[in-house]
C-alpha positions as CSV (number, residue, x, y, z in Angstrom):
1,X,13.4,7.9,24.1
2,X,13.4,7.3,20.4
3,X,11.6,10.3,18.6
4,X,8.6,9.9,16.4
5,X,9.3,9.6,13.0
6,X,8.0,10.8,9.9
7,X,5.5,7.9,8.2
8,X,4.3,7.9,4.9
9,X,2.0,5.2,3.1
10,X,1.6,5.6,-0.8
11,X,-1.2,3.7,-2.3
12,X,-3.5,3.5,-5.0
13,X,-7.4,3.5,-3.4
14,X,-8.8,4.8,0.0
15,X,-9.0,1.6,1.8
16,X,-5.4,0.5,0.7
17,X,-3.7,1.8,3.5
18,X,-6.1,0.1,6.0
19,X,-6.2,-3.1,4.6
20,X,-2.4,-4.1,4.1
21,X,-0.6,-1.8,6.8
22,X,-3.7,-0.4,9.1
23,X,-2.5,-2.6,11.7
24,X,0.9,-0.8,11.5
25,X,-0.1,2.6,11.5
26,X,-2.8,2.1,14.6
27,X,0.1,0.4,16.5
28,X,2.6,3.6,16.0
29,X,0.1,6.3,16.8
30,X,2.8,8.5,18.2
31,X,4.5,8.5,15.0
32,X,3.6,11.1,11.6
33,X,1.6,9.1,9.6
34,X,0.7,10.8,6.0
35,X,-1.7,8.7,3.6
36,X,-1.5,9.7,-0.4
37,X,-4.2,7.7,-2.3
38,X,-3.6,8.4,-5.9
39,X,-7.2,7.4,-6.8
40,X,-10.4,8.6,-6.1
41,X,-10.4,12.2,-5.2
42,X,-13.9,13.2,-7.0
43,X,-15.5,9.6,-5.3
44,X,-18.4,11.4,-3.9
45,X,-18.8,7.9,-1.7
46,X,-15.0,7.5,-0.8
47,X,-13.7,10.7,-0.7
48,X,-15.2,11.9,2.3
49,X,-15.0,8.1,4.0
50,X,-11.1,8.3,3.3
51,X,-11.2,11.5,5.4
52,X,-12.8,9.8,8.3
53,X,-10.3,7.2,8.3
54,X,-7.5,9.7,8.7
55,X,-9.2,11.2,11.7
56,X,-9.1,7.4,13.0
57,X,-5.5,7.0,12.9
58,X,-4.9,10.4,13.7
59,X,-3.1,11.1,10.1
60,X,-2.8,13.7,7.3
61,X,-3.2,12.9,4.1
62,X,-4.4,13.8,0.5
63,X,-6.0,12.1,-2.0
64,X,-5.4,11.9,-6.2
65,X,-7.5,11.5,-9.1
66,X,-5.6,9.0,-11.4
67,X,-7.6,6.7,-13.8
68,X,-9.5,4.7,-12.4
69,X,-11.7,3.4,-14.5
70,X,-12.9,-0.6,-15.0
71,X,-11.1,-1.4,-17.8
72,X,-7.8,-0.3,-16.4
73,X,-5.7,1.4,-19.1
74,X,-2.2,1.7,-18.4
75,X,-0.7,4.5,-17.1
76,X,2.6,6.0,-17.6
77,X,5.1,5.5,-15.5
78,X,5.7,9.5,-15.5
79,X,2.1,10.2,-14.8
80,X,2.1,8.3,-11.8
81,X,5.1,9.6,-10.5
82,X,4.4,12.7,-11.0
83,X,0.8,12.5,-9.2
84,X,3.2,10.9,-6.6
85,X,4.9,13.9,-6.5
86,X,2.7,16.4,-6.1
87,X,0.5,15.1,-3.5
88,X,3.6,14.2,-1.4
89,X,3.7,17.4,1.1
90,X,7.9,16.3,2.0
91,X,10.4,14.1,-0.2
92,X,12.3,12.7,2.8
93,X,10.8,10.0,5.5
94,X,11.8,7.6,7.9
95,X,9.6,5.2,6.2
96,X,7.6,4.9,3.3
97,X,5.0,1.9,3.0
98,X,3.5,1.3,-0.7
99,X,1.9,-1.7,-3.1
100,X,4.3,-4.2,-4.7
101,X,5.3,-3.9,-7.6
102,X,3.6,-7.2,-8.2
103,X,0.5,-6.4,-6.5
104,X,-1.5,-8.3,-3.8
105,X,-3.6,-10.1,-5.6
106,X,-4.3,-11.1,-8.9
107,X,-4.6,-8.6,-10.8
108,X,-4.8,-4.7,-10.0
109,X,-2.4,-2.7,-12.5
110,X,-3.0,0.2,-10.7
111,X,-1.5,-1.0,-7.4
112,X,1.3,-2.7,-9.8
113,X,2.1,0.9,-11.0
114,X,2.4,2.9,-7.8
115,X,4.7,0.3,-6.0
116,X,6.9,0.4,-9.3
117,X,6.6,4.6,-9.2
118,X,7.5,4.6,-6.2
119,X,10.7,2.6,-6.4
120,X,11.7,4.8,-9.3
121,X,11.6,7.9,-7.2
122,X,13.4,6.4,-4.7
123,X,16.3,4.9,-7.1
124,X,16.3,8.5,-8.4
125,X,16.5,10.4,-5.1
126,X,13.1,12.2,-6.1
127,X,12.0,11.0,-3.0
128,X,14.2,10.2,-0.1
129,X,13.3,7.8,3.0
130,X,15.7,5.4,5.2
131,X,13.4,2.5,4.6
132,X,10.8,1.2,2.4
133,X,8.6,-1.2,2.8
134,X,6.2,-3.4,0.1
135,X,3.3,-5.3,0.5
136,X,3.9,-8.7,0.5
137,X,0.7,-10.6,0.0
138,X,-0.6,-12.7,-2.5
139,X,-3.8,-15.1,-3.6
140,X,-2.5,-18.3,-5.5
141,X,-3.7,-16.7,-9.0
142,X,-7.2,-16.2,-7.1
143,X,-7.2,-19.5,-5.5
144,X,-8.1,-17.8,-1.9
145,X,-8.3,-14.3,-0.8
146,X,-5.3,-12.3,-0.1
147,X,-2.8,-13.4,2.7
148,X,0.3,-12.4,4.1
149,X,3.1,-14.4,2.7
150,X,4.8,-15.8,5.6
151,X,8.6,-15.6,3.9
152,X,8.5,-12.0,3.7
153,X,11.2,-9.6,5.4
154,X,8.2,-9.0,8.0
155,X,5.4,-11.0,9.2
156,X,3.7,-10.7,12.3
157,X,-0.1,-11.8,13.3
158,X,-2.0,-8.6,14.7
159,X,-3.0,-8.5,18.2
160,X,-6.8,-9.3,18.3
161,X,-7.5,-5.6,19.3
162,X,-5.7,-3.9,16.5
163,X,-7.4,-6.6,14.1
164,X,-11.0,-5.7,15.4
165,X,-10.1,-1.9,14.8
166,X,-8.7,-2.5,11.5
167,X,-12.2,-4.9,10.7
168,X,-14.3,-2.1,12.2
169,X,-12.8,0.6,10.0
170,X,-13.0,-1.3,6.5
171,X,-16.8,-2.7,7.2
172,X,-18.3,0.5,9.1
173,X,-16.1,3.3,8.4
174,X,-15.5,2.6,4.3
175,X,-19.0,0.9,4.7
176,X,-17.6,-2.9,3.0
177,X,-20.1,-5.6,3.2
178,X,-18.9,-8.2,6.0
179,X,-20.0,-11.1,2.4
180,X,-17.8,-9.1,0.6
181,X,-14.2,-9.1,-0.8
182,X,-12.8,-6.1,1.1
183,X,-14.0,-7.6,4.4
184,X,-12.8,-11.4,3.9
185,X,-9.7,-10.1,2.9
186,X,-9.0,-7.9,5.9
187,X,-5.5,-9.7,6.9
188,X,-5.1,-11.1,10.0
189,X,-1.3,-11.1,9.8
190,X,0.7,-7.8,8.0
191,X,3.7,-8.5,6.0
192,X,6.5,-6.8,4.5
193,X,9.4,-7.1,2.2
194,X,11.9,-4.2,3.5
195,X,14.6,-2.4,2.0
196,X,17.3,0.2,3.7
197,X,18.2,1.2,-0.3
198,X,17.2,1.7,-4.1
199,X,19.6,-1.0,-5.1
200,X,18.4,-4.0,-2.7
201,X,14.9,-3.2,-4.1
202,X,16.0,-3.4,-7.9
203,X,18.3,-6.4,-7.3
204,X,14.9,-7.9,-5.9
205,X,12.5,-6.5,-8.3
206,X,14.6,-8.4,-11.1
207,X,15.0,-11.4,-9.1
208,X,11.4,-11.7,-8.7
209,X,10.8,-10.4,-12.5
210,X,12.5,-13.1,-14.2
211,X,11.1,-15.4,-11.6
212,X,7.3,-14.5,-12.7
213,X,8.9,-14.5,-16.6
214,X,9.1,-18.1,-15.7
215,X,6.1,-18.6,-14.2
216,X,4.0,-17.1,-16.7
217,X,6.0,-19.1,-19.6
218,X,5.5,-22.1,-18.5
219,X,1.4,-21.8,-17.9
């Protein structure tokens, strides 16, 4: 019988972790899931809501206070890894799930910042896990609400239990309006790009860096 395996999921915001990869965790509820949320801790609103969604799936989990604000100054690479850091209770995992480095949708910087953090402390053996996984969603440059992009390393459409759960949890739990973004977005269908090493992830971070270079000189 395969053991259960040390989980951890990296994210930006409390709802984060349910609405790309909830349907992952509640699926693996033998496993050790721990949530970070770099944002957010002195949320009188979602602070204590994030804590209920732990008790849901079962996980620990802590939560930061990076900037937040609206206008959403850039952060420092170092800052954010170091939050990373210190609200991580090990360095080593069987898995670590976190934002892309391109976000999932147009345009958070914050969620942009913690997949790229993340990667650095991986490439520098700050942090240590045999797999990590990105987001792999995106909008069409706001065209539709987010989606799971079908080519990714891992795509798979929720059973409708899981999906109901993971529904429940962002419109009654974190309290999202069904008419608003949080709750149309809520994927149907998880996705993944997944990496067994630092340097598959930074031969795809460039590949897909030069490819949105392109993109964006063109418009």
């Amino acid at each position: 019988m395969e053991p259960n395996k040390n989980k951890a999921v990296i994210v930006a915001h409390p709802d984060d972790e349910t609405l790309w990869c909830g349907g992952e965790i509640l699926m693996h509820p033998n496993d050790h899931w721990f949530v970070a949320s770099l944002c957010r801790k002195n949320d009188p609103d979602r602070a204590p809501k994030f804590k209920k969604i732990l008790d849901n799936y079962g996980a620990d989990g802590v939560m930061g206070d990076l900037d937040d604000g609206p206008e959403q100054l850039p952060l420092a690479s170092q800052i954010v890894e170091e939050a990373i850091l210190d609200l991580l209770p090990q360095k080593n995992y069987d898995l670590i799930i976190t934002h892309s480095p391109f976000g999932e949708y147009t345009k958070h910087l914050r969620h942009e910042e913690v997949g790229r953090a993340v990667i650095n402390l991986w490439h520098e053996q700050k942090i240590t896990t045999n797999q990590l996984w990105l987001f792999a969603y995106e909008d069409g440059n706001k065209a539709y609400y987010p989606r799971a992009i079908e080519s990714a390393d891992f795509c798979k459409k929720l059973p409708l239990l899981i999906w109901l759960k993971k529904y429940q949890m962002i419109t009654e739990s974190y309290g999202f309006h069904k008419s608003g973004f949080e709750a149309k977005t809520t994927p149907e269908k998880e996705a993944f790009w997944q990496f067994k090493n630092p340097e598959e992830v930074l031969k795809w971070l460039d590949l897909n860096q030069t490819k949105e270079n392109s993109i964006n000189h063109n418009l």
